[in-house]
C-alpha positions as CSV (number, residue, x, y, z in Angstrom):
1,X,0.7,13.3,19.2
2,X,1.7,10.1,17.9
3,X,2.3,7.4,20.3
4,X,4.5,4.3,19.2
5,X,6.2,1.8,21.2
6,X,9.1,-1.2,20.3
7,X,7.8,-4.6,20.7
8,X,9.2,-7.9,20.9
9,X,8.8,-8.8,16.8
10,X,8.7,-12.4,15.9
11,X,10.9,-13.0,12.6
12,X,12.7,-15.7,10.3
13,X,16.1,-16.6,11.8
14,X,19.0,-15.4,9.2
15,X,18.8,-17.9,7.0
16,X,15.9,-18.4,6.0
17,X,14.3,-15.3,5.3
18,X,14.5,-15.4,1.6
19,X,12.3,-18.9,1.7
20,X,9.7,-17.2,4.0
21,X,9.3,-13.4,3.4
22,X,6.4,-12.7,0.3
23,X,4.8,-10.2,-1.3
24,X,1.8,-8.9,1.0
25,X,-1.7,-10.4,0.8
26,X,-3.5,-8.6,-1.7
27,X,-1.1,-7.6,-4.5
28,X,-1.4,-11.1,-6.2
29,X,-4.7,-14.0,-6.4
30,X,-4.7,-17.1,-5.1
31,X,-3.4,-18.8,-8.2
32,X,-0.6,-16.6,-8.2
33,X,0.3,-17.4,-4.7
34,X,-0.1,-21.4,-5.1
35,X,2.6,-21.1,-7.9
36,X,5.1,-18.7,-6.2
37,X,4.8,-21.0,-2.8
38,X,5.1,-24.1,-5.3
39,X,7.5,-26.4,-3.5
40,X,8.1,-24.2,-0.3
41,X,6.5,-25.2,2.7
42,X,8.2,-22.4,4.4
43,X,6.6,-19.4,2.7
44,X,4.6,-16.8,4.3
45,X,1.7,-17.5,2.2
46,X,0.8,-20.1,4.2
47,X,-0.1,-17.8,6.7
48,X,-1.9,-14.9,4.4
49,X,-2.6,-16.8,1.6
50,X,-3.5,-20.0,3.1
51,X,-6.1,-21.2,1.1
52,X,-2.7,-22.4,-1.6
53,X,-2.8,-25.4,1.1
54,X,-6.3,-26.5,0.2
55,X,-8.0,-27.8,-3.5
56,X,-7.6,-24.9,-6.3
57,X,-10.8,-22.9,-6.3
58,X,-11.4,-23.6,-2.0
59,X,-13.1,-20.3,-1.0
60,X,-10.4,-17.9,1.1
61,X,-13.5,-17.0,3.1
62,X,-14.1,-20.3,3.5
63,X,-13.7,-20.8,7.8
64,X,-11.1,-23.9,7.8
65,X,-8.7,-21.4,5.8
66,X,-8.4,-19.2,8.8
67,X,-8.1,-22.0,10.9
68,X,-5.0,-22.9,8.7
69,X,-4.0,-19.8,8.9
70,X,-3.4,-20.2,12.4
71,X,-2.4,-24.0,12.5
72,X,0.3,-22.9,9.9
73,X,1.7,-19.3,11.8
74,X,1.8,-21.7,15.6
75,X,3.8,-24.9,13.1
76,X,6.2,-22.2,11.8
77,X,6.9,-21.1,15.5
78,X,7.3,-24.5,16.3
79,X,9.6,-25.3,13.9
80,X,11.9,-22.6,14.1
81,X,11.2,-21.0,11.1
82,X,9.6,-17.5,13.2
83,X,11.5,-16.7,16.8
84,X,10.2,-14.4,19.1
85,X,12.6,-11.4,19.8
86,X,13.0,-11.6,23.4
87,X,13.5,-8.3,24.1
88,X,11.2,-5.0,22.8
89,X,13.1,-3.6,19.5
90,X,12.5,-0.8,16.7
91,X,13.7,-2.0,13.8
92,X,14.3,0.4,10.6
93,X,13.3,-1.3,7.2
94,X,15.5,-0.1,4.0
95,X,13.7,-0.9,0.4
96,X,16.0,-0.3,-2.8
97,X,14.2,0.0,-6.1
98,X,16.3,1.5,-9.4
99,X,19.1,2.8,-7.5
100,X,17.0,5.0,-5.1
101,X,16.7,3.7,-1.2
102,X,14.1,4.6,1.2
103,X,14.0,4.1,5.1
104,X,10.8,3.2,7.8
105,X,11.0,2.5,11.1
106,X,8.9,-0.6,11.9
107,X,6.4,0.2,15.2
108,X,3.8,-0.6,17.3
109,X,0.9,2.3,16.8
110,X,-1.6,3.0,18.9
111,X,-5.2,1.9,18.1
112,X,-6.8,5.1,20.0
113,X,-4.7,7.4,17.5
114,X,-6.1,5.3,14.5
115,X,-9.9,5.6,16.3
116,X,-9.5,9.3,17.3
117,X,-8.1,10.4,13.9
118,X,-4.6,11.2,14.3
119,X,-3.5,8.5,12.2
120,X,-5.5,9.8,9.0
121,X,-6.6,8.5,6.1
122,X,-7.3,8.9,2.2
123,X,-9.3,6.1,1.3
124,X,-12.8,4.7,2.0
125,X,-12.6,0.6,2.7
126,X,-15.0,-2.0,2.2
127,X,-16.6,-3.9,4.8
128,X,-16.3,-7.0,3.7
129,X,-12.1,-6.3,3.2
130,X,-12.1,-5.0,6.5
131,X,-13.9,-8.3,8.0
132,X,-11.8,-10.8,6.6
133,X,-8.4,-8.7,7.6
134,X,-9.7,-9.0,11.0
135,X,-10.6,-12.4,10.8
136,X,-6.9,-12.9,10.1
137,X,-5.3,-10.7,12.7
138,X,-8.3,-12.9,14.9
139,X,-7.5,-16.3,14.8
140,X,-3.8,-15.4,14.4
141,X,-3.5,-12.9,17.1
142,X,-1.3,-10.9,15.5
143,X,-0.5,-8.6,12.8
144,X,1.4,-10.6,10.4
145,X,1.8,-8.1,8.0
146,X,2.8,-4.5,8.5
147,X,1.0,-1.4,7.4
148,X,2.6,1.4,5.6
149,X,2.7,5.0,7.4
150,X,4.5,8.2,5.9
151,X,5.4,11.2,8.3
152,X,6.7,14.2,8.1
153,X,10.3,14.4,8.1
154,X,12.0,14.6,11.5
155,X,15.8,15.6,11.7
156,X,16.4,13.7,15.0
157,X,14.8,10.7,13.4
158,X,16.9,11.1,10.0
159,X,20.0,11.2,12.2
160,X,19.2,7.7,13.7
161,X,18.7,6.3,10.5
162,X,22.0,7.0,9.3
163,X,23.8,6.0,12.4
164,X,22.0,2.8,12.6
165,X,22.0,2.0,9.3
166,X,26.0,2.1,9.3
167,X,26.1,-0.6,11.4
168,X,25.7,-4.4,9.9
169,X,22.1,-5.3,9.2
170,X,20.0,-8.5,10.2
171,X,18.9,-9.3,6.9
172,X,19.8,-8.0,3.2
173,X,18.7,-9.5,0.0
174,X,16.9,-8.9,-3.3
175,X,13.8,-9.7,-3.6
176,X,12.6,-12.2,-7.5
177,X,11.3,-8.7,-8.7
178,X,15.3,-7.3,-8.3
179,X,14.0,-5.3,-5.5
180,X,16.4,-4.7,-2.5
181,X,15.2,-4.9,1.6
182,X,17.3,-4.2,4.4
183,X,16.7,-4.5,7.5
184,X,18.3,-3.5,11.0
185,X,17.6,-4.5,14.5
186,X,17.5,-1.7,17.0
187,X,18.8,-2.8,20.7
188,X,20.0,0.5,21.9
189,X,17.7,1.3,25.1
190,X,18.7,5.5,24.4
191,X,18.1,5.1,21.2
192,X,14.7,3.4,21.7
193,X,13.9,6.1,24.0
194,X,14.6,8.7,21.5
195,X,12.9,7.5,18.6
196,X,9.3,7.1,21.0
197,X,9.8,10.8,22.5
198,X,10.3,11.9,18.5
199,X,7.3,10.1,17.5
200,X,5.7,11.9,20.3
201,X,6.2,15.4,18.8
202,X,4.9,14.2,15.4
203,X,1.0,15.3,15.2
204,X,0.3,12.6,12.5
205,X,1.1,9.6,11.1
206,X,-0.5,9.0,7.7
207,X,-1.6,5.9,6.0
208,X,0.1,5.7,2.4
209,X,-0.9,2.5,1.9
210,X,-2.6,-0.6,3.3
211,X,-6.1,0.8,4.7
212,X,-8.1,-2.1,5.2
213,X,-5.4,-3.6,7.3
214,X,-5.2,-0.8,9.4
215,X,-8.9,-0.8,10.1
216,X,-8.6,-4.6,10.6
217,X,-5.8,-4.3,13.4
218,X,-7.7,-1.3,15.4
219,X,-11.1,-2.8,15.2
220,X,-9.3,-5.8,16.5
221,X,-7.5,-4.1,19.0
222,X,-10.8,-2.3,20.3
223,X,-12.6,-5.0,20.5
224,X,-10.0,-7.2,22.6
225,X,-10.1,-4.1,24.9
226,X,-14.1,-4.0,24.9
227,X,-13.9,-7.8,25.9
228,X,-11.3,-7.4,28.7
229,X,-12.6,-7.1,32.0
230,X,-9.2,-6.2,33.1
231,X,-8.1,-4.2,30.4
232,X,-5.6,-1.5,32.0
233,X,-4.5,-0.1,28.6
234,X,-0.9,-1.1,28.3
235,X,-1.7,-4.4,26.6
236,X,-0.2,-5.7,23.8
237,X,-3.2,-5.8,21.5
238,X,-3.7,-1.7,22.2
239,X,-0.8,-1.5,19.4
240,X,-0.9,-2.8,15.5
241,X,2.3,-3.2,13.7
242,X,3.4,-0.4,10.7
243,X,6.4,0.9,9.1
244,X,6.9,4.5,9.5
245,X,8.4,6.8,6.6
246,X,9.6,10.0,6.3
247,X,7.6,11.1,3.5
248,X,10.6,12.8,1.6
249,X,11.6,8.9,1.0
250,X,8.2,8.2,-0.6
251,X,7.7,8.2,-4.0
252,X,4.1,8.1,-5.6
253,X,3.7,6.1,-8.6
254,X,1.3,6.9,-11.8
255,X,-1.9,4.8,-11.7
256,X,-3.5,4.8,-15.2
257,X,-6.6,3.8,-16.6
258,X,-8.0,1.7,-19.5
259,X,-11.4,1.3,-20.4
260,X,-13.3,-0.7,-23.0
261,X,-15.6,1.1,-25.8
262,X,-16.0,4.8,-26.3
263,X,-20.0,5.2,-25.4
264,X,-21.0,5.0,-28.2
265,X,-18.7,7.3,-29.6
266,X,-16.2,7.2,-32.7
267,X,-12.6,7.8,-32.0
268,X,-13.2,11.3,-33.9
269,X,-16.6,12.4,-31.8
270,X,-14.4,11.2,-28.8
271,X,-11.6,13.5,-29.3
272,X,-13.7,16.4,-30.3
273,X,-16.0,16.1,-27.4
274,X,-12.4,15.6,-25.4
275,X,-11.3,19.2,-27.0
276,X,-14.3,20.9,-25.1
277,X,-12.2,21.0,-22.2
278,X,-8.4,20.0,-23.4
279,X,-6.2,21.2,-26.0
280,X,-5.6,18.0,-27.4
281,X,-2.5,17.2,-29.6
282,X,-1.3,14.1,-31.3
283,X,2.3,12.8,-30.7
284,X,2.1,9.5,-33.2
285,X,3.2,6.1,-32.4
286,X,6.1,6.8,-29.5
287,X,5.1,6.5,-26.3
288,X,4.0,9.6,-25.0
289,X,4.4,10.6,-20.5
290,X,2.3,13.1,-18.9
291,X,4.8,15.9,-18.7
292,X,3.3,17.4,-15.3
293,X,0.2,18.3,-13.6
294,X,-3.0,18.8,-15.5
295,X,-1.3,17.1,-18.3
296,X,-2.7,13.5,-19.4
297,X,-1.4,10.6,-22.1
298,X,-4.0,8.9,-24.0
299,X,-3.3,6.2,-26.1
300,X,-6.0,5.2,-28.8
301,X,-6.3,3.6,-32.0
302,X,-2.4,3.0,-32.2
303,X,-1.7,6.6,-31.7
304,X,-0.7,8.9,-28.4
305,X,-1.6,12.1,-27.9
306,X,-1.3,14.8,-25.2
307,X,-4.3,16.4,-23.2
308,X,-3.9,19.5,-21.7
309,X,-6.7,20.5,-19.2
310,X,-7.8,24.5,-19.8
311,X,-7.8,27.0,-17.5
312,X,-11.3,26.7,-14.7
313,X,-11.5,23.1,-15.9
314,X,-9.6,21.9,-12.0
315,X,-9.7,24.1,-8.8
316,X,-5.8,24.9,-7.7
317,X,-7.5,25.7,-3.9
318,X,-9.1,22.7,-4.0
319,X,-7.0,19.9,-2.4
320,X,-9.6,17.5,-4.6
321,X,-10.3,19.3,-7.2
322,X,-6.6,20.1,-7.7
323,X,-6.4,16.3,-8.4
324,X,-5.8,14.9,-12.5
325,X,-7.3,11.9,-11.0
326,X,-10.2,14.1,-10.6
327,X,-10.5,15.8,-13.4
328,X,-9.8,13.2,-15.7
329,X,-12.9,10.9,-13.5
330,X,-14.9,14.2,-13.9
331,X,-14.7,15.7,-17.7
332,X,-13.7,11.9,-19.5
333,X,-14.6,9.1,-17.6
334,X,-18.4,10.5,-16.3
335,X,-19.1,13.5,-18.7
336,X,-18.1,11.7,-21.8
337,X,-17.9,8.1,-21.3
338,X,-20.4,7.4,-18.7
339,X,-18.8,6.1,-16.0
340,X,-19.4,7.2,-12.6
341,X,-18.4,4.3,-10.5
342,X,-15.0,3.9,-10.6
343,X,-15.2,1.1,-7.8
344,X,-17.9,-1.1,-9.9
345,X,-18.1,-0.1,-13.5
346,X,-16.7,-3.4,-15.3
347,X,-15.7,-1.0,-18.6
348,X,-12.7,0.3,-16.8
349,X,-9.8,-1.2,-15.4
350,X,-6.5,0.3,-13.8
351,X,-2.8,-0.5,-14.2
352,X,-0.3,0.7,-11.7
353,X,2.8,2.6,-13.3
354,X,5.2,-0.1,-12.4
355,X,4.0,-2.0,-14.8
356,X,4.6,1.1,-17.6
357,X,2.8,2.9,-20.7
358,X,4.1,0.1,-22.4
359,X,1.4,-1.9,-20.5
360,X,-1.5,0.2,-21.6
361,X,-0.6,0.1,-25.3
362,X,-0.3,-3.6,-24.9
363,X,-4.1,-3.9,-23.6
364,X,-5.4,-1.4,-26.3
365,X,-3.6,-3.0,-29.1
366,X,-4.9,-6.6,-28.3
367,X,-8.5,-5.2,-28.6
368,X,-9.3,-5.7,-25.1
369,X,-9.8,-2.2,-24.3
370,X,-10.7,0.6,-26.5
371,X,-8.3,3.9,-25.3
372,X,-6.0,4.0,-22.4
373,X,-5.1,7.0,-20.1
374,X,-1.9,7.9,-18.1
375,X,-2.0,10.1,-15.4
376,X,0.8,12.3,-13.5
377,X,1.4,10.9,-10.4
378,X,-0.1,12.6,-7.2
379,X,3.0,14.0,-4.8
380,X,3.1,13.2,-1.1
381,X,2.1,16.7,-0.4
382,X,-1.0,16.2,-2.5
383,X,-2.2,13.4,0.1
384,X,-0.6,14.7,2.9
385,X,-3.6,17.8,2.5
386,X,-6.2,15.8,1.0
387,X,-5.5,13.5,5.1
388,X,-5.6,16.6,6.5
389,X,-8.6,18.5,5.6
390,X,-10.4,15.5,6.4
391,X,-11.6,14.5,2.6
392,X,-11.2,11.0,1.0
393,X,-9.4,10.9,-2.2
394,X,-11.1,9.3,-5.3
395,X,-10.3,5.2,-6.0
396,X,-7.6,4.7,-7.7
397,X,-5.7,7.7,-7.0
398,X,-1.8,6.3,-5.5
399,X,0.0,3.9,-6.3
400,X,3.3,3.3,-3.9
401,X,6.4,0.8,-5.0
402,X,8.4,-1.2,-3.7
403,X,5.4,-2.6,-1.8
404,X,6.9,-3.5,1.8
405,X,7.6,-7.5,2.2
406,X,5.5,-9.3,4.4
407,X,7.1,-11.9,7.0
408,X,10.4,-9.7,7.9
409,X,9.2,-9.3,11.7
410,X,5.7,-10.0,12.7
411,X,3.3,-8.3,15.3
412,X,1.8,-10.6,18.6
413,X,-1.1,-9.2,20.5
414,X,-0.1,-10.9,23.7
């Protein structure tokens, strides 16, 4: 059973949200950062990105940037620019991208249900990601940005987002990317109660996105139990911070792949060796989109065509092998093209779908990469059983937009 809990969130006062708020950690590099924070000495990337504040090319490893990290999150709380609620709070997050609005509650999990397994997983992390996310939520203490959690959908807990989402909101504003975020303060002690006895009932929370932080922030909050003589269990640091979906809001994005030279091959071996196990058929110079599962875009040589994948080439039963990301790693990228590490092989790169096909035919046609290849995006349901029976789904597999923003309420272990 899930156990949440409201906590006192530390966030930007009204107006200045829009200076502070970013985009989280690891969507963008450091360059990227050091521009976007150019002339703001209230952005969040001072905090998560802090190594904008030092000489282009300082390592983000580097000790002194977590120290800044720190010296920067206690100067914003000094300033005023981040105030402590004083009072524990849900809050319920809104993100609006083209038109369609999804709703999270924002809560404090709890780090035995990430250690024993009922918050589940679909991804292997990396070490060394892990280490320095809990490096950060270290020498902050405190999860400064949020992970993201789908669950399945809960009537009670639909009801309370529409009733609190009628009343006036703390903050609203779009985002530079034209991407709205809402969100609402929840103050209601019956309400509170309500929303931690639904949680309750809810077997699993799932992680959509955001892994590594979510190992960071239980590690972390293990290990500050481990070193408390008087740990009793109801401490502060035995909760991380994460917004909560219903996963009917969620909405999976395409996440394609390009890759550089053929093998060896010529663009006619490669689609006869492709027609072993696909009908293949070309569609010409429009932009051609997967037109549903088991069906895949490839774009080569200034042309798209469609893949079909036969009959006994995936495994319907399978919650893997039912996967395009699968097949298409299994009968193109390894069988034909030799790659078999997705995670290291420097001949393939990946695109998420918000950027669009148009993307992919952009990187082909400049001669940087040989052939590209769109995928249909995996449904909710899809990771929902890959969590569930326990089996990790291949890199590269899920792609979730809007990405949530970091800074709108933040997460103290004390």
């Amino acid at each position: 059973m899930a156990k949440v809990k409201p906590f006192k969130g530390v966030r930007p006062p009204k107006h200045l949200v829009e200076d502070i708020v970013s985009r989280p950690y690891d969507v963008l590099n450091s360059e990227e950062a050091r521009k976007e924070a150019e002339g703001n000495e209230k952005s969040l990337y001072r905090i998560i990105k802090p190594e904008i504040d030092f000489e282009p090319g300082t390592d983000e490893h580097d000790p002194k940037v977590y120290e800044k990290a720190a010296e920067n999150f206690k100067m914003f709380q000094e300033k005023g620019w981040l105030v402590q609620d004083e009072e524990d709070h849900y809050y319920i997050y809104a993100q609006t991208m083209n038109g369609r609005t999804q709703y999270g509650f924002v809560i404090a999990a709890w780090v035995n249900d990430y250690m024993e397994g009922r918050i589940k997983k679909h991804e292997l992390t990396r070490r060394d990601k892990e280490e320095d996310r809990m490096k950060h939520v270290r020498v902050n203490n405190a999860n400064v940005e949020p992970v993201f959690f789908a669950f399945p959908d809960n009537e009670i807990l639909e009801g309370i987002i529409k009733k609190v989402t009628s009343e006036a909101p703390e903050y609203d504003f779009i985002a530079p990317d034209g991407f709205g975020h809402t969100l609402w303060k929840i103050a209601d002690k019956e309400t509170i109660d309500l929303i931690t006895e639904e949680f309750e009932k809810i077997p699993h929370l799932y992680i959509a996105d955001g892994h590594h932080r979510s190992a960071a922030a239980a590690l972390v909050g293990a290990e500050k139990a481990k070193n408390n003589p008087k740990h009793k269990g109801d401490e502060e640091y035995n909760y991380f911070m994460a917004v909560a979906f219903p996963s009917s809001h969620l909405n999976i994005i395409d996440y394609n792949r390009v890759v550089k030279d053929l093998n060896g091959l010529t663009t006619e071996e490669f689609l006869k060796k492709l027609s072993d196990n696909f009908i293949v058929e070309e569609k010409g110079e429009e932009i051609y989109r997967p037109s549903g599962l088991h069906n895949f875009s490839l774009y080569i040589d200034g042309k798209w065509y469609s893949l079909t994948a036969k009959p006994g080439t995936y495994d319907d039963k399978d919650p893997i092998g039912v996967l395009d990301v699968t097949v298409s790693s299994d009968l193109i990228l390894r069988d034909i093209l030799g790659i078999t590490d997705l995670r290291s092989d420097k001949r393939i790169d990946f695109v998420g779908g918000i950027r669009g096909l148009g993307e992919l035919k952009k990187r082909v046609d400049s001669g940087e990469m040989k052939m590209a290849l769109a995928l249909y995006p995996v449904t909710m349901d899809q990771l929902i059983a890959i969590a569930d029976s326990g089996n990790i789904m291949p890199p590269k597999t899920t792609w979730f937009e809007p990405k949530l923003r970091s800074g709108l309420v933040i997460h103290k272990l004390d």
